[in-house]
N, C-alpha and C positions, 0 to 999 in steps of 0.2 A: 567570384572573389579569388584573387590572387594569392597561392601559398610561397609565403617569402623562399628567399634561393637557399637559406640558413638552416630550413627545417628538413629534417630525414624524415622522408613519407614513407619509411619502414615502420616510422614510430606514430603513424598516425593510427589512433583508436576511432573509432564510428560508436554512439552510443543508440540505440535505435529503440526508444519508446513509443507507443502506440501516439501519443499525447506529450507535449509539451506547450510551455505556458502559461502567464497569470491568469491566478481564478480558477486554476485546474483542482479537483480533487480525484485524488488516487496514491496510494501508499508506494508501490512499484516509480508509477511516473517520475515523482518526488522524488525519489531515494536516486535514480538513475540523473536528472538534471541536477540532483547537489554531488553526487558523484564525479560528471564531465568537469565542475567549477574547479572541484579540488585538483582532478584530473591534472589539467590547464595549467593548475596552479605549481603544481610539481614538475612539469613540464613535458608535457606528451601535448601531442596534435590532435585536438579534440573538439570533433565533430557531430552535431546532432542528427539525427535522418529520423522526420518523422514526418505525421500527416499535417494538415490542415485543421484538422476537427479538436475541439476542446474537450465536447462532449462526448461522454463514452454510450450514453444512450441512445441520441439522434444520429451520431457523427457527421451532423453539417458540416462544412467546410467552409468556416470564418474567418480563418486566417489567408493567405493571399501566398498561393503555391511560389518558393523557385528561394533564393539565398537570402540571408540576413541575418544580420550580426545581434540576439537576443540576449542579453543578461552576459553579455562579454563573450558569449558563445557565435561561433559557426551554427548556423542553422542552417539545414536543407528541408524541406516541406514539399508534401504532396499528397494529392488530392487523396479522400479518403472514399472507397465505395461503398456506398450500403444501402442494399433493398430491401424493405420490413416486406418479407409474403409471407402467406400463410406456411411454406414448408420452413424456413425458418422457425416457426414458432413452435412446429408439429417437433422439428428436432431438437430444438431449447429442452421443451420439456422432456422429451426422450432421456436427453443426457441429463439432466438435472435431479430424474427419479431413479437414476441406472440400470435405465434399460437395455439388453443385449441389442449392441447393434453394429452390423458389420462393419467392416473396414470401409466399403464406399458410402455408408450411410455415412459414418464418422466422416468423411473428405467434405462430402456434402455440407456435410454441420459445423465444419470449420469454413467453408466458401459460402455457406449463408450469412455469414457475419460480417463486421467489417473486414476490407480489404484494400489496399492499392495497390492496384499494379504499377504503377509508375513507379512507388519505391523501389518493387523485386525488380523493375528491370534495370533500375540506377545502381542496385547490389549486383546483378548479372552482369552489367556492362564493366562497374569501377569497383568494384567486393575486392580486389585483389590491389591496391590502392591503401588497403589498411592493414595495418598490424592485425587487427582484433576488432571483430563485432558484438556489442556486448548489447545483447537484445534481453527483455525482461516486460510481464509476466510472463510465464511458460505457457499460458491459456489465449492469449488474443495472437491472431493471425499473422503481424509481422515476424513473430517470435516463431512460428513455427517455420511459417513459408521461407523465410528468411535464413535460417541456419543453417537447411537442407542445401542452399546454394554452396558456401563454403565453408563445410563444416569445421576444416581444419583450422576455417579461421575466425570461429563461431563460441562465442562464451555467452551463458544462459544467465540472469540475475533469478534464479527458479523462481519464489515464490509461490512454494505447492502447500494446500489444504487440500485438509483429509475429503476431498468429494467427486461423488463419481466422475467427475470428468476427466481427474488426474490418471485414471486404471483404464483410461480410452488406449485400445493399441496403437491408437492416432501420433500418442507422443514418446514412442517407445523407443523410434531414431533420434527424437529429441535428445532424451533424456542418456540415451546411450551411446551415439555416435557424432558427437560435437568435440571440439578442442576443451571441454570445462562447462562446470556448473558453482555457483556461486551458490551457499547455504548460508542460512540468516540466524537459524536455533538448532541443539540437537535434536530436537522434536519434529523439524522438517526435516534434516537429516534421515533419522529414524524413519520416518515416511518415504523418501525417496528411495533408501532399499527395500522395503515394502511392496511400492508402486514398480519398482526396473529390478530385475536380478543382474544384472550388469549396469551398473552407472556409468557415465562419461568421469574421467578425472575430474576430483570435486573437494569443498574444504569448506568448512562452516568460518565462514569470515566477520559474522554477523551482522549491523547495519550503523551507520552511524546514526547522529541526531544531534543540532542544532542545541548548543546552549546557550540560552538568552542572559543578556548580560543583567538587567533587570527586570523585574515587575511590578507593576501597579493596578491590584485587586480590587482599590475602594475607588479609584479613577473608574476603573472598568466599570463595575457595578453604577457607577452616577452616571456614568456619561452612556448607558442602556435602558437606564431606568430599569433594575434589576434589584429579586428582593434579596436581602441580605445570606437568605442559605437557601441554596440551591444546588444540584447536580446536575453535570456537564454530560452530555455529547456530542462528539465534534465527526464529519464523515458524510458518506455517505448513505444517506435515508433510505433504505431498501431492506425489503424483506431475507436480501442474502447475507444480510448485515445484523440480522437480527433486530433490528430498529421498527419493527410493527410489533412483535413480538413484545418486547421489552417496554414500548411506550402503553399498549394496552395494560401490562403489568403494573407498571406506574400507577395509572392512572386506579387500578383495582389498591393495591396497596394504600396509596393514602386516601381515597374515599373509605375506604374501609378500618382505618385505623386513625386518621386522622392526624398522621404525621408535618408537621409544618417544613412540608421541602417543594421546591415547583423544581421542574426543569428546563433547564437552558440547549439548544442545540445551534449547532451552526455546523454548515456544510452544504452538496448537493443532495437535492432530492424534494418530493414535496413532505408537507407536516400534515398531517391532520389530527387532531388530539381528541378521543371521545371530548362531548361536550361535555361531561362533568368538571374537566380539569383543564378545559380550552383558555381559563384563565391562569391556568397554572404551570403551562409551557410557553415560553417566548423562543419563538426561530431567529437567531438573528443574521441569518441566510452566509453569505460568505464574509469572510473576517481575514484583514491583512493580520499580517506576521506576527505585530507587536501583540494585537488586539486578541491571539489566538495564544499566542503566550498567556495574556495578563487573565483571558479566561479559564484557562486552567488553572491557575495559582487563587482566583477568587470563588471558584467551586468547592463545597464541603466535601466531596469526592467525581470523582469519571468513574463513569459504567460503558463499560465495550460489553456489550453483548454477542457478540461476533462467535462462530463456532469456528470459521474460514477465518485461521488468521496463521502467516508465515513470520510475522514478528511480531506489528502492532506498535507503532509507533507512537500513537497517542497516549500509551499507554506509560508509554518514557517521556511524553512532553509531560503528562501529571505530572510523575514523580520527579522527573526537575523541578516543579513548581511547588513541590514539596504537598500532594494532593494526593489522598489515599484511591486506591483503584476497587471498584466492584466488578470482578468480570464473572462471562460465561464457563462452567467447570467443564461445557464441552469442548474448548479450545486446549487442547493438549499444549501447545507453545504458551499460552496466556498462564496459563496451569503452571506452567513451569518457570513462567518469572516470577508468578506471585509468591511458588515455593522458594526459589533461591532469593530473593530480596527479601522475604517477610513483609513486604510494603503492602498488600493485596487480600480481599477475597473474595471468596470464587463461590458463586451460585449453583448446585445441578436442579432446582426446580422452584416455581413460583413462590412455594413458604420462603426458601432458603432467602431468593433476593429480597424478600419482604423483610427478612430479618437483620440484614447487610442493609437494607434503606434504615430500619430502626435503629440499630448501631448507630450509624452515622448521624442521625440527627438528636437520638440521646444524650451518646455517648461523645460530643466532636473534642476533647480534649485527647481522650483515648484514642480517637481516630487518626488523629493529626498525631499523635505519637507512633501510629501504626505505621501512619507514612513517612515517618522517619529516614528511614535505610533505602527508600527510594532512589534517591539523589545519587547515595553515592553507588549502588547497585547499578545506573546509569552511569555514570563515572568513570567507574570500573571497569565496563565491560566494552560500552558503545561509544567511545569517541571516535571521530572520522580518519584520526593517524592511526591507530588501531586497527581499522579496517582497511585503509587506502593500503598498509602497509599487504593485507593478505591478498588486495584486490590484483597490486602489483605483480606480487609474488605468482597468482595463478598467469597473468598474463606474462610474464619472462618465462613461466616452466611449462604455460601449455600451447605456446603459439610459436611461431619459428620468424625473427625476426628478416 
């Protein structure tokens, strides 16, 4: 693909996600492809480098390696490595229980995951071609291997939860000798001097979010064959997520109390629901744009049960849809929008949510009053000029055009 003779390739940005894509779930991903659009739109040169793989479990490689123009976007794509072996798994868990492990076990356990080399070496060969590489999570492999090439010309979308992997000495050049680090809450913030005693220049920019122009709840609801009160969650289905956890509680809660609520979920991952309540959960697997709006807005509340959360985006799709949130009190960010909006609340153990499901299905006038201040708490804080303006500002002050 040819770059017109008009455009200054001083001013071209590289945005470098693990994944891009329809059908993709991932919070990070997301945030960095509506990021490039707006990019684009304001007028930078803007560039995608990413793999082929959709999925962040398998990382097959579906897509079809080399240039193409996606979503008004420059895409570069390349192949994605990954071999499930057993040391792989020995160091998943390793890192996942926070086990002491040295500095080459750690290299190990970032090179057991996925990988492309085709991308590092398209960064080694043309890295110097962009303004600015904005790579993002701080946890998957492009993002690491990738910034150590030119760091000067390296900006991080962090994305850090409080979990052992983020105190790996693994990400300590990351996080501290790069051009920039993009923060999403004060509560990640506060973590990242936590995790680095010396950070990379850095600035809580926080994250935009999509407002839908309208919604249609009792559409949605007919057109799923869906009961009239229900609770929403939307993600990915994994125990890192909280979503085993939380669906077993479910399931204890209204067998046991006999609350008339089922739940709704849409996302990746598989579902299994104890048989008690197997009729009282519908998956409705991936959900376009609109469809993932009007389910938020037709839910009597969202539960994120997430402890790993750098913003929580779904969390501000509720509360645009005007939809009270139940979250996990172990998420210190989640914690801390429930506190500054008043929209939200926060469970620290199995009674607690049981009492947060009661609420909500008692009490839905008062609930819906709760979620009020949602909206404009969303409003206020997260729109995409709001943040493109900080995301700007890091790259003219930390990168050398």
């Amino acid at each position: 693909m040819t770059v017109p003779a008009d455009v200054d390739r001083r001013g071209r940005i590289g945005l470098v996600p693990a994944r891009f894509g329809e059908g993709m779930v991932g919070g990070a991903e997301i945030v960095l492809a509506e990021m490039a659009k707006r990019l684009a739109a304001r007028g930078w040169d803007v560039e995608i480098l990413t793999t082929c793989a959709i999925d962040h479990f398998s990382w097959d490689n579906v897509l079809p390696a080399g240039e193409s123009v996606e979503q008004g976007l420059k895409v570069r794509r390349f192949p994605a490595v990954f071999e499930d072996n057993p040391e792989r798994g020995f160091l998943d868990h390793a890192v996942a229980t926070g086990q002491k492990l040295g500095l080459q076990q750690q290299q190990r356990w970032i090179n057991a995951g996925m990988r492309s080399p085709e991308l590092y070496h398209h960064l080694l060969d043309n890295g110097r071609d962009y303004r600015a590489l904005v790579y993002g999570p701080y946890v998957f492999w492009p993002a690491y291997a990738g910034s150590q090439l030119l760091p000067e010309r390296s900006l991080l979308w962090t994305c850090l939860h409080d979990e052992p992997a983020a105190y790996l000495d693994l990400f300590d050049p990351v996080l501290s000798g790069i051009a920039g680090l993009f923060l999403q809450t004060e509560p990640e913030h506060e973590l990242a001097h936590r995790v680095s005693s010396r950070l990379a220049p850095h600035a809580v920019v926080g994250c935009g979010v999509e407002v839908p122009e309208s919604y249609d709840p009792d559409g949605f609801r007919e057109r799923y064959g869906l009961p009239e009160r229900f609770v929403l969650y939307a993600g990915r289905r994994e125990g890192a997520k909280g979503w085993e956890d939380m669906l077993a509680a479910f399931g204890r809660a209204v067998e046991r109390t006999g609350l008339p609520l089922s739940l709704v979920t849409f996302g990746s991952g598989e579902v299994r629901p104890p048989a008690g309540i197997a009729d009282r959960v519908f998956d409705l697997g991936f959900l376009p744009d609109h469809e993932r709006d009007n389910a938020f807005a037709a839910a009597a509340a969202y539960i994120q049960p997430s402890r790993f959360e750098a913003f929580s985006r779904t969390v501000m799709e509720a509360w645009l849809a005007g939809t009270p949130v139940i979250a996990n009190g172990g998420s210190d960010v989640v914690r801390w929008h429930c506190e500054r909006s008043g929209a939200g609340l926060v469970y620290d153990d199995e009674a607690e949510f049981t009492e947060c499901l009661r609420f909500v299905a008692e009490a839905p006038e008062l609930a819906e009053q709760l979620a009020s201040g949602g909206r404009d708490y969303v409003l206020s804080n997260y729109t995409w000029d709001v943040v493109l303006d900080g995301v700007e500002e890091g790259i003219r002050s930390w990168t050398t055009a």
